[in-house]
C-alpha positions, 0 to 999 in steps of 0.5 A: 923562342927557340928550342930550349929546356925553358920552351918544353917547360912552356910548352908542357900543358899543349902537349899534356892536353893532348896526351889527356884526350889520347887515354883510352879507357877501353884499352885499360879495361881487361887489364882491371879485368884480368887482375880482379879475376886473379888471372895477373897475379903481381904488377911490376913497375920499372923505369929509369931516372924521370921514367922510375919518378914519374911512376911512384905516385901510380905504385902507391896507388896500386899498393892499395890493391890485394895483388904484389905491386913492386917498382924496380929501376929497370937495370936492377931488374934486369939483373937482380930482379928478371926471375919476379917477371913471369907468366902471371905478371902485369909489366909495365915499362916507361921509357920515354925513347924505347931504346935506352940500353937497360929497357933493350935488355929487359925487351930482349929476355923477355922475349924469351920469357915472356910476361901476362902483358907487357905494357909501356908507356912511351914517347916513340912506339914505333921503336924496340919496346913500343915494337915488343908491348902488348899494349901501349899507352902513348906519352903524345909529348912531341920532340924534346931538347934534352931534360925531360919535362913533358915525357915526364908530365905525361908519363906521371899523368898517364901512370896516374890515371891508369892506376887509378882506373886499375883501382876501380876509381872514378876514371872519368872524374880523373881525367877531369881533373887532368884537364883542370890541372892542365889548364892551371898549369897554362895559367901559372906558366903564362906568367914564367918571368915573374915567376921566375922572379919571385923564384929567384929573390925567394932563394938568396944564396944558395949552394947545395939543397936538399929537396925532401917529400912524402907519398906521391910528392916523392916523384916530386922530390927525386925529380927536381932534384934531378932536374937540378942536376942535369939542367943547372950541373947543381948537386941536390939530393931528393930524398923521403922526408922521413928519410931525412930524420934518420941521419941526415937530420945532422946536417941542419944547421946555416949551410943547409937549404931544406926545400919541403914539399908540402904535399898531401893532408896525410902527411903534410902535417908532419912535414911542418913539425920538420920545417919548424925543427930545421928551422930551430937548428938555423938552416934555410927552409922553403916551402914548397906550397900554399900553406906554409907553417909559421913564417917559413918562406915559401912557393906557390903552385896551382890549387889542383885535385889530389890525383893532379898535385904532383903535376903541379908541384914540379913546375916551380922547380922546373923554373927554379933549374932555370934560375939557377942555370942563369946564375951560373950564366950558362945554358939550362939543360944543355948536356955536357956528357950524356945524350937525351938517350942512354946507351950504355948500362 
């Protein structure tokens, strides 16, 4: 098959395999150190598009912690937010290249005021922000066509499991169950076309969706919908579900497409309430997991550990951008206006 956004998709768990077995636990460990000890004082957390996405589970699990934990979009920060990055701050930036025009400008200030550890997650060390970190944890996710897809797997993998580390968890027990879900995510990909399928006679007709999640799900949520839009130039929001009660509950009615993810057992519970409700109101709900609610349609994903889910979650969405590209007889994830790197603010 030749390179194509449909190939990085296939190609995730080799490439996540090997971003697993990269993770060095003893590279993270003064890091844990220094915060218990009260030596990092705020966590930053800062990225772009997929970048900020795939970092949202690890800010979630890192606001357990007693120490500030913030996650900026990264020309936010660079603008509005630089005076928060300090010499008792913990800055992590994911950027899958290292040279994105907002990640340069951010690299450039602070090498003039420079942070406790700037750590990045990226695809390229060898470039300006691999250059300028203090630490780097390797996405390991090869060449890629254009959409992130295995950038994005990996860097959401690796933020998760250093987080969790961070946390004082069972980090060995996580990065088992990264190896577990990676291979579900090989098994459930080995059968693409009918999933693709299934996918396919699932949606019917459909225009503009709206993707909605909770908790770590959100990273799921934003970034199918953003997927939608790059790889099959479809207009689709992600946003909280939540969220979508405070006003954009009006919009439930025929011409709506609600796409739930089911998410985790805090709060999938509520998401079922919701997806009942729209249902009432007459607009299309699917959703997006193994326990629906009532007789509401919905996609299956691989069973996997918690820490893993949101792994999982995007896989049906990555091949539903496929599907919908194909419907509209064009070429999924090839861009028409922007480049894989963006080099402009």
């Amino acid at each position: 098959m030749k390179k194509s956004f449909l190939q990085d998709v296939l190609d995730q768990p080799e490439y996540l395999q090997k971003a697993i077995n990269n993770y060095s636990i003893k590279e993270i460990d003064p890091l844990g150190e220094q915060i218990s000890a009260g030596e990092i004082k705020k966590i930053i957390l800062t990225g772009h598009g997929s970048s900020y996405n795939a970092l949202y589970p690890a800010f979630l699990k890192l606001s357990a912690l007693p120490t500030p934990v913030t996650l900026w979009q990264t020309a936010e920060l660079v603008h509005y937010g630089f005076n928060q990055i300090d010499a008792d701050a913990l800055l992590c930036v994911n950027s899958q290249s290292g040279t994105s025009a907002e990640v340069t400008h951010l690299v450039e200030k602070t090498s003039r005021k420079r942070p406790a550890v700037l750590l990045s997650f990226t695809n390229k060390p060898e470039k300006t922000l691999g250059i300028n970190s203090d630490l780097i944890i390797n996405l390991h996710a090869g060449e890629e066509h254009g959409v992130a897809t295995k950038t994005y797997i990996n860097a959401l993998c690796l933020s998760s499991l250093f987080s969790a580390q961070i946390c004082g968890e069972d980090i060995e027990g996580a990065i088992q169950s990264m190896h577990f879900a990676c291979d579900a995510m090989e098994q459930y990909l080995a059968g693409w076309e009918d999933r693709a399928k299934e996918i396919d006679d699932t949606l019917d007709e459909i225009n503009d969706f709206i993707v909605i999640g909770r908790g770590a799900s959100m990273a799921t949520a934003m970034n199918s919908a953003l997927n939608q839009k790059e790889a099959a130039w479809l207009f689709t929001e992600g946003m909280n579900a939540a969220e979508f009660r405070h006003g954009p509950l009006e919009l439930a009615d025929p011409d709506l497409t609600l796409l739930i993810i089911e998410g985790d057992h805090m709060t999938s519970k509520f998401n079922k309430i919701l997806a009942e409700e729209v249902t009432n109101y007459k607009g299309k709900v699917i959703w997006i997991g193994n326990q629906p609610p009532g007789k509401i349609e919905n996609i299956n994903f691989p069973e996997v550990d918690e820490i893993a889910r949101p792994l999982v979650e995007l896989l049906p969405m990555q091949l539903m951008a496929y599907v919908l590209a194909n419907r509209k007889n064009m070429e999924a994830g090839k861009f028409r206006h922007i480049g894989k790197v963006v080099l402009k603010e």
